[in-house]
C-alpha positions as CSV (number, residue, x, y, z in Angstrom):
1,X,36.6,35.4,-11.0
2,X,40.0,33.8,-10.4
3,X,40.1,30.1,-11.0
4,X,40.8,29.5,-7.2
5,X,38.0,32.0,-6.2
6,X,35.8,30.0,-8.4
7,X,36.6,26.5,-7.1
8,X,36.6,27.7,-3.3
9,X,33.0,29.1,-4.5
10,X,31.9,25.9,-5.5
11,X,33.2,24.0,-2.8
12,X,31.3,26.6,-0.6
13,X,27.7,25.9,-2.3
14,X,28.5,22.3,-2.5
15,X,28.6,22.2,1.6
16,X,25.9,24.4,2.0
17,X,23.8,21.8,-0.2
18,X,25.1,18.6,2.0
19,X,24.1,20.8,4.8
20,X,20.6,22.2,4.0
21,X,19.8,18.5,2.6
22,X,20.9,16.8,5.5
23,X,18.6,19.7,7.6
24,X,21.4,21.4,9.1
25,X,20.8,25.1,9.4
26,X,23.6,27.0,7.5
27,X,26.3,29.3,9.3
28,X,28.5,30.4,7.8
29,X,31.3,29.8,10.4
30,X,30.7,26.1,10.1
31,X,30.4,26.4,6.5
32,X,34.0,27.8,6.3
33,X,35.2,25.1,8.6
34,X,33.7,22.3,6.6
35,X,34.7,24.0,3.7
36,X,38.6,24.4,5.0
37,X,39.0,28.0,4.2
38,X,38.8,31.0,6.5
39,X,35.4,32.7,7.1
40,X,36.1,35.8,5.6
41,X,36.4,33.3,2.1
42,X,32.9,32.5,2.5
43,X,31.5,35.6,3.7
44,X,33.2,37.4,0.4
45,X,31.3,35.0,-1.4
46,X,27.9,35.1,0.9
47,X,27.8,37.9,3.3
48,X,24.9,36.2,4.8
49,X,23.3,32.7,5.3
50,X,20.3,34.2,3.0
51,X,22.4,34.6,0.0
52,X,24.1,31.5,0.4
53,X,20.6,29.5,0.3
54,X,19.4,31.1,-2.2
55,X,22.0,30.2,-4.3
56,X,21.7,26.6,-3.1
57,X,18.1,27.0,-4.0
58,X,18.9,28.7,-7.5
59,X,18.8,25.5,-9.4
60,X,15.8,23.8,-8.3
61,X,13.6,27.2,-9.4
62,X,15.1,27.0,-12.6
63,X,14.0,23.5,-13.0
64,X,10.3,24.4,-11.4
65,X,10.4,27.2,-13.9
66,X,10.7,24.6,-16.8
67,X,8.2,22.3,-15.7
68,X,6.1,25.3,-15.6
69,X,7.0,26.1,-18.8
70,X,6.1,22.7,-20.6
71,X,2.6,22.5,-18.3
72,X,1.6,25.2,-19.6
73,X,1.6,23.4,-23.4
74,X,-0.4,20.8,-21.8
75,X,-3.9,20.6,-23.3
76,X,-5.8,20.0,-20.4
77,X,-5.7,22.7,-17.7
78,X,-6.4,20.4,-14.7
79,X,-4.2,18.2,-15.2
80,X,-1.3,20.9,-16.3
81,X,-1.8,22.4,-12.9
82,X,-2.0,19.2,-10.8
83,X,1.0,17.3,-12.8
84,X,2.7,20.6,-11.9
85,X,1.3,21.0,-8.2
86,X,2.5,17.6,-7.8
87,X,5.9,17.7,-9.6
88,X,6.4,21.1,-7.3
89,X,5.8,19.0,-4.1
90,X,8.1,16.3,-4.9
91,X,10.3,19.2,-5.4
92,X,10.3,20.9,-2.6
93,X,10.6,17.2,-0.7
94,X,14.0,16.4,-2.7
95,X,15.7,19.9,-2.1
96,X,14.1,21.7,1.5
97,X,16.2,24.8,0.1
98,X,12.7,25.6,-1.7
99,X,10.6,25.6,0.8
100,X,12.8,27.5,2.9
101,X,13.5,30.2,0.0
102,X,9.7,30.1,-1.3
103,X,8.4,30.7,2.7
104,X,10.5,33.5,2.9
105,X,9.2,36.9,4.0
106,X,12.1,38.8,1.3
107,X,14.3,37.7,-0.9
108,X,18.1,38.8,-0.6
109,X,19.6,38.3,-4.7
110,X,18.3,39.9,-7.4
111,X,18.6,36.5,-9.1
112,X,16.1,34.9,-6.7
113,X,13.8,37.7,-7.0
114,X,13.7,37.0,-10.9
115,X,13.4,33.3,-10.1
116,X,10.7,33.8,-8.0
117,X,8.4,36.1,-9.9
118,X,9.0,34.2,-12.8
119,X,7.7,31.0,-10.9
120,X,4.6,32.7,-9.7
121,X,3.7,34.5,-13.3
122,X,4.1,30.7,-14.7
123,X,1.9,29.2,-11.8
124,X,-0.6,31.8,-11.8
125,X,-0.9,31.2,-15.4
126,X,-1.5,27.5,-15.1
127,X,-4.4,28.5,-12.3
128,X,-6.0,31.0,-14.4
129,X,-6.3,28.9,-17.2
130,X,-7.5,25.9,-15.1
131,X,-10.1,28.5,-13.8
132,X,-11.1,29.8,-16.7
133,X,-11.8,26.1,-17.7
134,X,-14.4,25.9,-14.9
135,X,-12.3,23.2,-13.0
136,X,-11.1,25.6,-10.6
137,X,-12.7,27.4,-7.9
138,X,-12.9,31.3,-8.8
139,X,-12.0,32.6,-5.4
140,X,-8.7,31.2,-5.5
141,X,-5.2,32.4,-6.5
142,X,-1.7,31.7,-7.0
143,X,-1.1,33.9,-3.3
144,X,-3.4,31.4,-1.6
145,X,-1.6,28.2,-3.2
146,X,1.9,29.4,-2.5
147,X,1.9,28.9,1.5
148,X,-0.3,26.0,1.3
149,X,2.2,24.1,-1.1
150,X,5.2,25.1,1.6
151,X,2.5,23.9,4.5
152,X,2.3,21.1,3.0
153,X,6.1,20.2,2.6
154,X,6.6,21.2,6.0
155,X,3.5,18.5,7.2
156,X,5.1,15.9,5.1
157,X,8.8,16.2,6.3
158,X,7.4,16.7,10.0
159,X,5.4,14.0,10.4
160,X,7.2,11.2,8.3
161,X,11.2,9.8,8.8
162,X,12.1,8.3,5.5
163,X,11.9,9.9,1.9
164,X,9.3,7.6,0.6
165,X,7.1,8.0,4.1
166,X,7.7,11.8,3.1
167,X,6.5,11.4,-0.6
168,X,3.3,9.5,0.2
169,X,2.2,12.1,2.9
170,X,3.1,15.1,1.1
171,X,0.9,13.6,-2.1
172,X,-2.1,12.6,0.4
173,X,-1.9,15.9,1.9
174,X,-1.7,17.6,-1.8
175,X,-4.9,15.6,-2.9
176,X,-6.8,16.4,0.0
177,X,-6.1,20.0,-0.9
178,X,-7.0,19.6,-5.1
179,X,-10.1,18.4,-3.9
180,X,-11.0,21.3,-2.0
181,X,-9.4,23.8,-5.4
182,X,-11.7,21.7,-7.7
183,X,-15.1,23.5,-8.4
């Protein structure tokens, strides 16, 4: 990629990121605007408003992917799956790209499909062994965890207006929910 190409790229994700944080849904057309370059620029780069948040979401599931990662050296298998329930939610409050990505009937990139299976192989992992440990209840999986972590993002940004209001709901709302997981 040409060194302009690359730096009007950039510039693209970096708008689409102020945008999706700020909880403005992403067009492309304003995108471009923002951006100052014409829309065919962005739409080379993102044909559609699905490719262009998943690679706004790209980093975040990389970084959810490592926390899985180091849970799953954690000794204890409740608390590797709660610490990483919990680091997940506080996630998913800090960048809504997640939720939005994860809650997703289809994913558009290749990339995010990787992402995204790895992230579930990881989490399932950290259930199963929290199951096997007894701590877990056995009619449970990763499938039925996945849209009640998102419901619970979407409960805490809906029904609090600042960050930390946000944080203290969504971890309220998680705990409510690991009581009803724990056998």
């Amino acid at each position: 990629m040409r060194k302009d190409a690359a730096r009007n790229r950039q510039r693209i994700v970096d708008v689409a990121r102020q945008l999706v944080d700020d909880g403005t849904p992403l067009q492309l057309n304003d995108v471009a605007r923002l951006v100052g370059v014409g829309v065919a620029t962005v739409y080379r780069h993102f044909p559609t408003p699905e490719t262009l948040m998943e690679t706004v979401a790209a980093p975040g599931l990389e970084g959810l992917i490592a926390r899985a990662e180091q849970a799953l050296t954690e000794e204890d298998p409740w608390k590797a799956l709660t610490g990483f329930l919990g680091i997940t939610l506080e996630a998913q409050l800090a960048d809504p790209s997640l939720t939005i990505v994860r809650s997703a009937p289809e994913r558009v990139l290749d990339r995010t499909e990787e992402l995204t299976a790895a992230l579930d192989l990881l989490a399932g992992r950290l259930l199963d062994r929290a199951r096997e440990a007894g701590v877990v209840r056995g009619v449970v999986t990763w499938d039925d965890l996945l849209p009640l972590m998102c419901g619970i993002a979407f409960a805490a940004n809906v029904h609090a207006d600042d960050e930390e209001a946000r944080l203290e709901s969504g971890r309220r709302y998680l705990e409510v929910m690991l009581k009803g997981l724990r056998s």
